[in-house]
N, C-alpha and C positions, 0 to 999 in steps of 0.2 A: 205443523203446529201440534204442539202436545195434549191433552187434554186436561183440563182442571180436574182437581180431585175430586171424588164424589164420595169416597168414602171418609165418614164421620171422623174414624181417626187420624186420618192425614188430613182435613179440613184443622182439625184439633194443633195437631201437630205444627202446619202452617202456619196458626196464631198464635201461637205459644213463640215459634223463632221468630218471626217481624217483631213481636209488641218483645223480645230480648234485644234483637239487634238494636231495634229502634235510638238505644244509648249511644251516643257518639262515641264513647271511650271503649263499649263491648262491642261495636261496630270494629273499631281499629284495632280492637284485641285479635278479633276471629279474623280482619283482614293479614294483620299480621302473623296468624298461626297458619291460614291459605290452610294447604295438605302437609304444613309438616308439623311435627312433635315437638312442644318445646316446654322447657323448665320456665319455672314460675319466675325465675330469678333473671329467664331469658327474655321471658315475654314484657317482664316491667322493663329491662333496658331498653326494649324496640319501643314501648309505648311512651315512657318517659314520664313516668308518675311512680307514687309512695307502693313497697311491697302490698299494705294494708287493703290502698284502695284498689288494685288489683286485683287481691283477692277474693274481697267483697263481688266484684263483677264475677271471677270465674265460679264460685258459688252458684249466681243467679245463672250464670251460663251453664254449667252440670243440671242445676237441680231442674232445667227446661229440657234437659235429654237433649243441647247441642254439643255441649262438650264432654266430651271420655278424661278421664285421671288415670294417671299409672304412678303407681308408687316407686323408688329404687332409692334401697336406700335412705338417706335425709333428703330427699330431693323426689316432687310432684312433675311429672310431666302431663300437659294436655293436650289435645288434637280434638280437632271438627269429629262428631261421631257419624254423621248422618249425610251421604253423600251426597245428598238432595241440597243440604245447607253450604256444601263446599262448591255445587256446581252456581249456590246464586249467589254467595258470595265473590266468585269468578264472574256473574256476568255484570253485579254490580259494578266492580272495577273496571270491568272494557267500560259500561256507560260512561260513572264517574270520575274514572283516573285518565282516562285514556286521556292524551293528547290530540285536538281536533284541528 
């Protein structure tokens, strides 16, 4: 078993991504980004809502230090930055997606 963080800034850090996931809709954003790259224009097809309100979430999702931007171009790509958030986003889904 691993141990809990003790340091202040990862304590930090921890509450800062739950109380971001917490949104249903940046929930299935970050599930549907998992470990790969995708354009902004990619991620509203998978999620199935307005460019805008997409947007508005991956904002809150950067400005909490879970999500990376990369510019190319006319066109934003985002990805999980923080491997920590990718691995519980992974075990969320075994919980909750899996099939029992």
């Amino acid at each position: 078993m691993e141990e809990l963080p003790t340091r202040e800034e990862d304590i930090e850090q921890a509450s800062r991504s739950l109380k971001a996931m917490a949104h249903p809709l940046r929930l299935k954003v970050l599930c549907v980004l998992g470990s790969e790259e995708m354009s902004v224009q990619d991620i509203v097809s998978a999620v199935g809502t307005t460019q805008s309100n997409i947007s508005q979430h991956l904002a809150i999702l950067r400005e909490k230090d879970i999500l990376r931007a990369r510019k190319d171009a006319n066109k934003v790509y985002y990805r999980v930055g923080d491997p920590r958030t990718l691995r519980l986003i992974s075990m969320m889904s075994d919980v909750f997606c899996s099939i029992h």
